[in-house]
C-alpha positions, 0 to 999 in steps of 0.5 A: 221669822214668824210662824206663818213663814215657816209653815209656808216653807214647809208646805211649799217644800212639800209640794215641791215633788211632782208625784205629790202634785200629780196625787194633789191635781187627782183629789181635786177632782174627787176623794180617791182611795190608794189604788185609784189614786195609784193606777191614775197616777200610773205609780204604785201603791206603797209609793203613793202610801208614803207620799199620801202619809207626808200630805196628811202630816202636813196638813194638805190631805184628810183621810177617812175610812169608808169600810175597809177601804181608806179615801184621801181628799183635799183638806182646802181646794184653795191649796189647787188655787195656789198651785194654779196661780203658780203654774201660771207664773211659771207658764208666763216665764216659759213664754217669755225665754221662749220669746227671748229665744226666738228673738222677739220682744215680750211685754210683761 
């Protein structure tokens, strides 16, 4: 297995967690600090502290301090690019077992 592969599994494994992916789909938007980040995500901030820490050893997020107050961004958007390219997969798939449910064909 080569090293690429195994980085791949260990990023895919970080954004396996829906709270991580709402923060993610936050800092798209814009650099937040913890608090922000933590009312627009309706979580609290030690919770989103301890996922924000697991970003940034992964590589997925950078943070820098502005004063006292630490704000978090993306280190690539394109990790959103893939994210997107996923949820489009997965919202094909939806459609499909929805179709097979309601007894019509879906091409594709």
């Amino acid at each position: 297995m080569d090293a690429i592969t195994i980085l791949q599994a260990d990023v895919l494994r970080m954004l396996a967690s829906p709270r991580r992916l709402e923060i993610l789909h936050q800092l798209a938007q814009r650099p937040m600090e913890v608090g922000r980040l933590a009312e627009a995500i309706g979580s609290s901030q030690p919770n989103v502290s301890q996922h924000l820490a697991a970003l940034r050893a992964a590589g997925i997020v950078d943070a820098e301090r502005i004063g006292r107050e630490v704000r978090y961004s993306l280190v690539d958007p394109d990790v959103m690019v893939a994210c997107g390219v996923m949820r489009a997969v997965l919202e094909r798939r939806l459609a499909r077992l929805a179709a097979i449910a309601g007894g019509s064909e879906v091409t594709r």
